[in-house]
C-alpha positions in Angstrom: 0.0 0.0 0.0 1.6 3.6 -1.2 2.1 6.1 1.7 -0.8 8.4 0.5 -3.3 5.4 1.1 -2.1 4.9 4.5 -2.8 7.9 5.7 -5.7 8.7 8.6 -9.3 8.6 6.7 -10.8 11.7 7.2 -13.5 12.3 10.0 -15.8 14.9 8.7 -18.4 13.9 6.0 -17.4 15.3 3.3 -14.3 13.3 2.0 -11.7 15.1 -0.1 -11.1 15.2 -4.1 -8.5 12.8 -5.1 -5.8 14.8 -5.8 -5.6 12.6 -9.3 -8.9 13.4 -10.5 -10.3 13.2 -13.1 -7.6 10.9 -14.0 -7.4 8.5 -10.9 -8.8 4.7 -12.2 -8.2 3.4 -8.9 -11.1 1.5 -8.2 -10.3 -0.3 -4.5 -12.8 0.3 -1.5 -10.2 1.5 0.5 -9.6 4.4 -1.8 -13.0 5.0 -3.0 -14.1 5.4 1.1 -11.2 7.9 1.5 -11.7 10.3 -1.4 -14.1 11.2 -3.3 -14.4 11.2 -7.2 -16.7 13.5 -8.8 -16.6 13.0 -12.6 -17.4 9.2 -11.7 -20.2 10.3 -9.5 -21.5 12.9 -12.6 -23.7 11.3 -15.0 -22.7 13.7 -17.3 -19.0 12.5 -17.3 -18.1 9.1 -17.5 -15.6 7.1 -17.0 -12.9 6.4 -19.5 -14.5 3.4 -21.9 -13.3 0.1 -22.3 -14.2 -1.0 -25.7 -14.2 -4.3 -26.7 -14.8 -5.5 -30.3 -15.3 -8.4 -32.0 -14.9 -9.2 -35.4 -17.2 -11.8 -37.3 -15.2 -11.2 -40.4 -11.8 -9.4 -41.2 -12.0 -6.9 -43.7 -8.8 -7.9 -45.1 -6.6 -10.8 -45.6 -4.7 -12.0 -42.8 -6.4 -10.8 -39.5 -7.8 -13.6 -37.4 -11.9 -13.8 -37.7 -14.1 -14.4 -34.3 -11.1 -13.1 -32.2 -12.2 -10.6 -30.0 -9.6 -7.9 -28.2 -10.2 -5.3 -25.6 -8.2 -1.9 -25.0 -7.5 -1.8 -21.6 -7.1 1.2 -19.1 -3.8 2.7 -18.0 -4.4 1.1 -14.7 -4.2 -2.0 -15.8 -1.5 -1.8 -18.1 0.9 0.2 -16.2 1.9 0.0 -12.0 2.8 3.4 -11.5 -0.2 6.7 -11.0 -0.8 8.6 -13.6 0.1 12.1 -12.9 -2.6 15.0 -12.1 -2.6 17.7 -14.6 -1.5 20.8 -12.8 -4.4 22.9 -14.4 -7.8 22.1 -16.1 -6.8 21.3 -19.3 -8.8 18.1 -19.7 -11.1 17.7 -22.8 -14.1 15.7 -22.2 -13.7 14.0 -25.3 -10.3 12.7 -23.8 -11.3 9.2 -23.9 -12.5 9.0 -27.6 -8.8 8.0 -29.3 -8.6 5.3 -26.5 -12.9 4.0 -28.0 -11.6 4.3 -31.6 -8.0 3.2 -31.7 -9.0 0.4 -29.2 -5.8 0.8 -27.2 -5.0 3.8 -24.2 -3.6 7.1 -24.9 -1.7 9.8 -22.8 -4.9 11.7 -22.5 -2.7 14.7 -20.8 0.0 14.5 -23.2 -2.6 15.1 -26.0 -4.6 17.6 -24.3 -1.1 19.6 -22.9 -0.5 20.0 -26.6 -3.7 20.2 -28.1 -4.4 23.2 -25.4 -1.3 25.0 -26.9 -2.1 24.6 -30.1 -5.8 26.2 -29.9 -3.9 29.1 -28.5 -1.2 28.8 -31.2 -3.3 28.8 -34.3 -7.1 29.2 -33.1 -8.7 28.6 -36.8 -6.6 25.7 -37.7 -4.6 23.9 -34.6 -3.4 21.5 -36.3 -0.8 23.3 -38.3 0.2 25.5 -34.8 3.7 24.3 -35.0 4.3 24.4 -38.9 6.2 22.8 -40.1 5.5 20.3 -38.0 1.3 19.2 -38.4 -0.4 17.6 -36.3 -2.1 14.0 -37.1 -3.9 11.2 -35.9 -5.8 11.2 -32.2 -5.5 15.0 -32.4 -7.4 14.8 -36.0 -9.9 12.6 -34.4 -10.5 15.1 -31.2 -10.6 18.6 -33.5 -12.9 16.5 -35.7 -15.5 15.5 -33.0 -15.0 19.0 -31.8 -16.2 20.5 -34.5 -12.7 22.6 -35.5 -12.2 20.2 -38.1 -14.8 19.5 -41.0 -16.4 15.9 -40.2 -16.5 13.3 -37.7 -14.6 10.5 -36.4 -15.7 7.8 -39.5 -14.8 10.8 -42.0 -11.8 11.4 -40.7 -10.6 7.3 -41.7 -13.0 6.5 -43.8 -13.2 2.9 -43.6 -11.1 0.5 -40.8 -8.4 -0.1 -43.2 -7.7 3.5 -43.8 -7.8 4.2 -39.6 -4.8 1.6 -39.1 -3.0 3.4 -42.2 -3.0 6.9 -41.8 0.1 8.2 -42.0 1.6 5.2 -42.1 4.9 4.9 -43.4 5.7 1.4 -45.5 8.3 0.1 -42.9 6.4 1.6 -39.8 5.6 -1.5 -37.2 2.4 -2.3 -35.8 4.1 -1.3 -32.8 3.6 2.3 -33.9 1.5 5.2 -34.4 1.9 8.5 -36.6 0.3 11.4 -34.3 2.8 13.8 -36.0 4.2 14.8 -39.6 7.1 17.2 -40.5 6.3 18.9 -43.5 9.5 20.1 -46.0 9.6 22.0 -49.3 6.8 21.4 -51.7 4.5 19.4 -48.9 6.8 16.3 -49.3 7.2 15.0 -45.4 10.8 15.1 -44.2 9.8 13.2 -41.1 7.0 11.4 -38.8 6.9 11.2 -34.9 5.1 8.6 -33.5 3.7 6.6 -30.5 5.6 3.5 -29.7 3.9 0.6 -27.9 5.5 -2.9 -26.8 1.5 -3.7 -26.0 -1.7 -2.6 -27.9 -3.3 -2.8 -24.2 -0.6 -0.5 -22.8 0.3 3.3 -22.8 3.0 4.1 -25.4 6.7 3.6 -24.0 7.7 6.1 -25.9 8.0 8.6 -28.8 9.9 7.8 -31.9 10.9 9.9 -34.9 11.5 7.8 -39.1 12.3 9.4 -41.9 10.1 10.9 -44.1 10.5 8.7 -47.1 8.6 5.5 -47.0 11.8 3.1 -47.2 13.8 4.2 -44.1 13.8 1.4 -41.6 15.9 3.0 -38.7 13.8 5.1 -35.8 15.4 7.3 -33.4 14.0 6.8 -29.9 13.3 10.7 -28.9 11.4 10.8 -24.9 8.8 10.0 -23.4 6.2 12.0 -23.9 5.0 13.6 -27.4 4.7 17.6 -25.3 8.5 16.9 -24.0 9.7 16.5 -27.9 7.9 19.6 -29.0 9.7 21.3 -26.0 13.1 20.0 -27.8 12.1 20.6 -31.3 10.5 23.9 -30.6 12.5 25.4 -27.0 10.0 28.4 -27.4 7.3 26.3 -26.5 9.1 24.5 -23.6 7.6 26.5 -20.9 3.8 26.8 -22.3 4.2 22.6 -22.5 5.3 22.4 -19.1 8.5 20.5 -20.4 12.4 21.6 -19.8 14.5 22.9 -22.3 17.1 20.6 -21.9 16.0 16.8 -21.7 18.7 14.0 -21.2 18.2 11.9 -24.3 20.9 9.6 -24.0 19.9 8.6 -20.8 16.3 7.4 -21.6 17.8 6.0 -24.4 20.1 3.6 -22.0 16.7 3.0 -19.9 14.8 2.0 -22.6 17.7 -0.2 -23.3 17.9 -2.1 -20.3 14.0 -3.0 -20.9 14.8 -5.3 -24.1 15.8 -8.2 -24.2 17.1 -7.6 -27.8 18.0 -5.4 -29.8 17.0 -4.6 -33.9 18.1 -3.5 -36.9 14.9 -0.2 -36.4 16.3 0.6 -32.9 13.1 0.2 -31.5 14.2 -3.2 -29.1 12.1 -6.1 -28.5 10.4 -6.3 -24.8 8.2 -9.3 -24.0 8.3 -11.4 -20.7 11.3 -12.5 -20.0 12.1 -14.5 -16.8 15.7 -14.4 -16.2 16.1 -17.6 -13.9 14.3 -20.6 -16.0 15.2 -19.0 -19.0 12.0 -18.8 -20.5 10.4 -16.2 -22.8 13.5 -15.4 -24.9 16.0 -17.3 -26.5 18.8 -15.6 -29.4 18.9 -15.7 -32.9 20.7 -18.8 -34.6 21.8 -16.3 -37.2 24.6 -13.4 -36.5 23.0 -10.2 -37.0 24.9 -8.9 -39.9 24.2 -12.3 -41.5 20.7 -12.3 -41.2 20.7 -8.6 -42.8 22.8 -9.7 -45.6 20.9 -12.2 -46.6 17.7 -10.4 -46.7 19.2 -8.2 -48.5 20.5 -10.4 -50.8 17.1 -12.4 -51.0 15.2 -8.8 -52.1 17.2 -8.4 -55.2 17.6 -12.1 -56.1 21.5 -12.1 -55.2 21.4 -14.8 -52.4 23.3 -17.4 -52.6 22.5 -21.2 -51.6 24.4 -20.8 -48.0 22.6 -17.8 -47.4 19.5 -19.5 -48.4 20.1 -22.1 -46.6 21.3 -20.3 -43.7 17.8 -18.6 -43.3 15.7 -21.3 -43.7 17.7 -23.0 -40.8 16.8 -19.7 -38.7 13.2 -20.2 -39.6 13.3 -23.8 -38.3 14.7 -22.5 -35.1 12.0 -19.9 -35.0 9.2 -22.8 -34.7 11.1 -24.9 -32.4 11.3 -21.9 -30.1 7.1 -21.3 -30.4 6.7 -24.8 -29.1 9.1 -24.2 -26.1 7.6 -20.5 -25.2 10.3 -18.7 -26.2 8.0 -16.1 -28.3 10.4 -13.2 -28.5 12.9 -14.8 -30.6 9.7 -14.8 -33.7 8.6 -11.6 -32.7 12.1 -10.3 -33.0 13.0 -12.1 -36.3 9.7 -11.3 -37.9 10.1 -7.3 -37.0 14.0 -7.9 -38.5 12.4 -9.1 -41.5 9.4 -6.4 -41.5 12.6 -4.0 -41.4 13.7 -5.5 -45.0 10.2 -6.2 -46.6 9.6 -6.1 -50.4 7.5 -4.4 -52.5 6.6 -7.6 -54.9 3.5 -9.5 -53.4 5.6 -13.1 -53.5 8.8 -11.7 -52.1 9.9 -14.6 -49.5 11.1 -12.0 -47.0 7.4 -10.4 -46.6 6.2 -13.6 -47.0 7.8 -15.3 -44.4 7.4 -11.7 -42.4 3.6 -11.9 -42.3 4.2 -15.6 -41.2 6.2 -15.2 -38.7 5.2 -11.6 -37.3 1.5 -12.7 -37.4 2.3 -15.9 -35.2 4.3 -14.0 -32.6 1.4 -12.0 -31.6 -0.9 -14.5 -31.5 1.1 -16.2 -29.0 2.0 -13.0 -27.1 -1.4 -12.0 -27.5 -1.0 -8.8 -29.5 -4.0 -9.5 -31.3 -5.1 -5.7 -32.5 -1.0 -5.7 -34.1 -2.1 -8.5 -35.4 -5.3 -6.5 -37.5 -2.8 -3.5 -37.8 -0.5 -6.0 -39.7 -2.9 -7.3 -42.3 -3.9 -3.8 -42.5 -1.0 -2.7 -43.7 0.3 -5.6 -45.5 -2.8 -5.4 -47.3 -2.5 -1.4 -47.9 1.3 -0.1 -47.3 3.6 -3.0 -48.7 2.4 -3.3 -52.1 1.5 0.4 -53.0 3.5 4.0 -52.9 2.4 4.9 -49.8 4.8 8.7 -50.1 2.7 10.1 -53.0 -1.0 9.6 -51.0 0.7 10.9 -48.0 1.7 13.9 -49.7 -1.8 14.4 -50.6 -3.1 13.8 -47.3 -1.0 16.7 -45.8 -2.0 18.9 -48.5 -5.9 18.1 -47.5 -4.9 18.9 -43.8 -3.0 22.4 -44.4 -6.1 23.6 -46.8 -8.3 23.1 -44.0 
């Protein structure tokens, strides 16, 4: 029990605020008899949703039919408090990205930033810190707002075109575009997004890619998407709430130590790992460098028969590992191979990716990466994803 909940209850009858609110989701007796909660009590306000869907049929190939998966609260993903906002800043749709992206969100994160930019740019927030624009959940809360023309279903358009949206070619399930930097002519020059280990968890981080649609490497920026704003734009820092100066390296070396691999994106792998039997995690058969050669050299038809052989070998491995619970070692080689994917529907790399990648999840239970990976199989791989992009900031900055 944390020191705050061991304090004296109180002996009047009129029981504090919880000094969280409206973003406590503590839901124990102890706690609820101590403090009170008024937007739970409201009618008007409720709780945070938990939405769960199930899907009789998948709308494209590759996602798993009948399998139902739920978004869960922050609570329940994460064991440490979720901070109070140190003014009202709180926008009651906050809990609409978490109902249509079916996974939590850093509702003060977005609305820190959101708040700034309505200030910024009052007729159009969305390009308030041009060149960078503003994409995603903050499309989805200006839309249902009524600052941007539409609603929620116009601003995807269909299920596919939600689990897309400004998303690059080589971007992982693992992450989500909520911001686009915008160069000469409209062309992006770079994306920032949400990174995830866990569809049911709050992002881990934010990550910046390249701009064009065939850069694999991420750079792992901070944690929070108001605290890279502060870096990218200083005279912003103090409106965000966020110092000027931020220690990259160093949650760079944290984020490290939560891997239990590394790959070739930067991003890591984390799943559970227990040290002591050994079990969750086992290496790659394959040296690194000779795993990237020879997907390489498998994209442009150069591989030889030991390289060939080689990988199907690491494949073989990859199954063996499955039936002993060592998941991580597919979930890593399928995002090494989703790092080198074709462009040509039969390639054996994305092949084998969508294999391999699709039964890693499974098994983790990552089943919404698993629809965000047909999704883009099905929509990103095959198709120039750089030109529509283009278009689609050009939509937003005519707003």
């Amino acid at each position: 029990m944390r020191k705050r909940d061991r304090e004296a209850a109180p002996t009047d009858t009129a029981k504090p605020v919880c000094k969280y609110e409206p973003y406590c989701y503590r839901s124990s007796e102890e706690h609820l008899a101590r403090f009170s909660h008024p937007s739970r009590d409201a009618p008007a306000s409720p709780a945070r949703p938990i939405v769960t869907r199930t899907r009789s049929a998948s709308p494209v190939r590759g996602a798993s039919p009948g399998r139902s998966f739920q978004s869960a609260s922050p609570a329940a993903s994460s064991s440490t408090a979720v901070p109070g906002p140190p003014e009202p800043r709180v926008s009651p749709l906050s809990g609409l990205p978490d109902a249509v992206y079916e996974m939590p969100h850093p509702t003060e994160d977005l609305n820190i930033v959101l708040t700034l930019a309505r200030k910024l740019k009052p007729d159009h927030p969305l390009t308030a810190f041009h060149p960078i624009v503003l994409v995603g959940p903050f499309m989805l809360l200006l839309a249902r707002e009524g600052d941007v023309s539409g609603s929620p279903s116009a601003v995807f358009g269909s299920d596919v075109a939600k689990w897309t949206h400004f998303r690059f070619r080589l971007d992982p399930p693992e992450l989500q575009t909520i911001a686009v930097k915008v160069g000469e002519g409209g062309a992006p020059t770079a994306h920032y997004c949400f990174h995830r280990d866990d569809p049911a968890a709050l992002p881990t981080m934010v990550v910046s890619g390249c701009g064009h649609s065939d850069s694999p490497k991420f750079a792992i920026e901070s944690p929070s998407f108001a605290q890279l704003l502060s870096l990218l734009q200083p005279q912003h820092a103090e409106a965000l709430g966020c110092q000027r100066h931020y220690d990259r390296a160093a949650f760079q070396k944290r984020r490290s130590k939560l891997c239990v691999a590394a790959t070739y994106s930067s991003l890591g792998v984390c799943v559970p790992y227990n040290k002591k039997t050994e079990l969750g995690y086992r290496e790659m058969h394959m040296e690194a460098d000779d795993l990237y050669k020879a997907l390489t050299d498998i994209n442009t038809a150069r591989c030889t028969k030991a390289q060939k052989a080689q990988f199907d070998d690491q494949l073989r491995m990859n199954d063996i590992s499955n039936d002993e619970c060592d998941f991580g070692l597919g979930l890593q080689l399928g995002l090494e191979m989703f790092s080198f994917a074709g462009t040509k529907r039969r390639n054996e790399v994305t092949h084998q990716c969508v294999r391999v990648l699709d039964m890693a999840y499974m098994l983790l239970g990552r089943d919404l990466f698993r629809h965000i990976l047909a999704c883009h199989a099905a929509e990103n791989w095959f198709t120039p994803s750089l030109e529509r992009t283009r278009r689609e900031l050009e939509a937003i900055i005519a707003i």
